[in-house]
Structure formats: structure tokens, C-alpha cells
N, C-alpha and C positions, 0 to 999 in steps of 0.2 A: 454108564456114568456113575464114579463114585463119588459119594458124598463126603464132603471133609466136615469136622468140627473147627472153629477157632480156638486158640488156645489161648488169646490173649485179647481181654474187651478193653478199650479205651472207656474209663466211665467220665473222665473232666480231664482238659489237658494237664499232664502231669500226673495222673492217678492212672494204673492198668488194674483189672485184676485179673487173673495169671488161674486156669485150670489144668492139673494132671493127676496123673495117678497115684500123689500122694496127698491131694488136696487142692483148695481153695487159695491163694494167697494173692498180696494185694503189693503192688510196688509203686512206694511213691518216690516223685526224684522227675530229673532231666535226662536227655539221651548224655552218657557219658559219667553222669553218676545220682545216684538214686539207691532206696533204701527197700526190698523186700520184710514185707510182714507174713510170715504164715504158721502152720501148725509145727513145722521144723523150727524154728525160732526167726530171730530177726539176722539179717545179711545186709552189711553192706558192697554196694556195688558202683566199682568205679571202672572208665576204660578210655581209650583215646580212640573216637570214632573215625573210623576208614583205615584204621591201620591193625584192628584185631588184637594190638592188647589189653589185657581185661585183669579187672583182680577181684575178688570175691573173697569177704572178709565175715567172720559170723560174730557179732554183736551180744548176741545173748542165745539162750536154754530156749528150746521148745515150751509151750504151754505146759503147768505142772497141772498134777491133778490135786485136786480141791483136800484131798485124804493126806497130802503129805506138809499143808499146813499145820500147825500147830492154833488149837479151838482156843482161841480167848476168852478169859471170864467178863460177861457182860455185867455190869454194874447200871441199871438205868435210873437209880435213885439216886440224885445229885441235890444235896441238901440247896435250898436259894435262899439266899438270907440277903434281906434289905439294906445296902449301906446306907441307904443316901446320896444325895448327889456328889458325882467326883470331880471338883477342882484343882484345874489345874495354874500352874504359877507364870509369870510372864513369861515371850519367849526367848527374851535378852540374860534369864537367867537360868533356864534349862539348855541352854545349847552349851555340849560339850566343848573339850579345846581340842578334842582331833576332828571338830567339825566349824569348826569358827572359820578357817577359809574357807573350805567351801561355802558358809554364809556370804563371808566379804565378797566372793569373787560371783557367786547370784546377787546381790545386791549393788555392786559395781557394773553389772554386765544390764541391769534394769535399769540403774539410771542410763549409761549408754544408749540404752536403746529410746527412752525420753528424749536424751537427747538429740539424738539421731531421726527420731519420727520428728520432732521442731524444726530440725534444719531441713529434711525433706518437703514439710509441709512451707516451708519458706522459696523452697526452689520452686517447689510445681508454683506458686504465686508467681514466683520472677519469671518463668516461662509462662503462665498465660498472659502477662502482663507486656511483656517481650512479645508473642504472636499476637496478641490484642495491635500493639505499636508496628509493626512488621505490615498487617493487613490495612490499619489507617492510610499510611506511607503507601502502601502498592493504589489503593483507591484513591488518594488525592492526589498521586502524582500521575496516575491513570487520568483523571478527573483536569489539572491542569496541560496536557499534553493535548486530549482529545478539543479541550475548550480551545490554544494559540493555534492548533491546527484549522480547528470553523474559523478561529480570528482569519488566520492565513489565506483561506479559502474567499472568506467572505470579504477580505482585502485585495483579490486578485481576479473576484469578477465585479468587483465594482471600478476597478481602473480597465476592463475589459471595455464597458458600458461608457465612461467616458470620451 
């Protein structure tokens, strides 16, 4: 009996990670298209399942090493100087003019919705109010059917008896 390795672990639907013999890497994505990460760089991958076409697209550069960055000079002394507090001015008079519709059309789209949650909260009233009246109606006219029926009843054995 021989022993196989898996080459490929399901960690979360939608996540594999992927072992061979040039590494570890990790594909996230759907059946059909999904994105390898590993030490080769990133791949994209797309295909149309059950028919075998496939494409495989490379995204970016493998891992660089740490040595072909360029060292930044670290500066950790950043003078803090106390302003004071920062006021700010209303906001009818900081809004831009390539952003004023967009204000109108949020401010237009709120009262909408005001008025829209009024007239809803008007309708659910007229429908409990409508099945409040709906179920009266079925009970009292329940109510006056089963009562001329005893009448009926009790009018037809009392001329039985006579």
C-alpha cells in the first residue's frame, strides 16, 4: 500500500493552501476564478468549469529580499507644539461647490425617507385598524347567524309541542 500526500488543504471555504516542491502557497477565490499567493508571486486565475479552459495571469514579482530595499533615514524626534484647540467653522460654509449636490441630494433623499417612514407608519395603522374591523364583522355577524339559527330552532320545536 502506498502512501499519498495531499497537495492541496481546504483551510475555510474559499481559502486552499497549495504544497509542492517549490513551496507553500495559498489560493483564495471560487471554483472558476481565484487568486494564488505564494513565494513565485501572486497569479491570477480564471476558467470555465467542465469545459477545461483555463487562463493563468501573473499579477505581481515574487517576494523581494529585505537587502534590495533602499534603508530610510529614521527621524523619531517630532517636535509637539501645543496649539490649542482647533475650531472649526459651520458646515453651510465649508462645503465646497463640487460637493453641494451631493449635500442637496443627501439631504433631499433624508427628508424622503421621513417622509416615507410617516406614510408607512400611517399605513400599518389603516391595516391594523382595517383587521381590528374585519374580525369585529366576522364575530358579530358569526354572533348574529348562530343567535336567528337557536331563534329558528327554538321556534320549530316549540310549534312541534303545540
Amino acid at each position: 500500500m502506498a502512501w499519498k500526500f495531499r497537495r492541496r488543504v481546504k483551510i475555510i471555504p474559499g481559502v486552499h493552501l497549495n504544497f509542492s516542491k517549490s513551496g507553500i502557497s495559498t489560493s483564495i477565490g471560487v471554483k472558476g476564478a481565484s487568486v494564488t499567493l505564494g513565494s513565485s508571486g501572486a497569479y491570477l486565475n480564471t476558467s470555465i468549469p467542465g469545459l477545461g479552459i483555463y487562463n493563468r495571469r501573473k499579477l505581481s514579482n515574487g517576494v523581494k529580499s529585505s537587502a534590495s530595499a533602499p534603508a530610510l533615514p529614521q527621524n523619531n524626534s517630532y517636535p509637539c507644539e501645543s496649539r490649542g484647540n482647533i475650531f472649526s467653522a459651520d458646515v453651510h460654509e465649508i462645503t465646497s461647490q463640487d460637493m453641494q449636490g451631493i449635500k442637496e441630494a443627501i439631504l433631499l433623499a433624508r427628508q424622503q425617507r421621513a417622509t416615507l417612514h410617516s406614510d408607512l407608519l400611517g399605513i400599518q395603522n389603516a391595516l391594523r385598524t382595517t383587521l381590528l374591523k374585519k374580525t369585529l364583522s366576522y364575530l358579530l355577524l358569526y354572533g348574529l347567524i348562530k343567535l336567528s339559527v337557536n331563534f329558528i330552532f327554538l321556534i320549530s320545536d316549540n310549534n312541534c309541542v303545540i
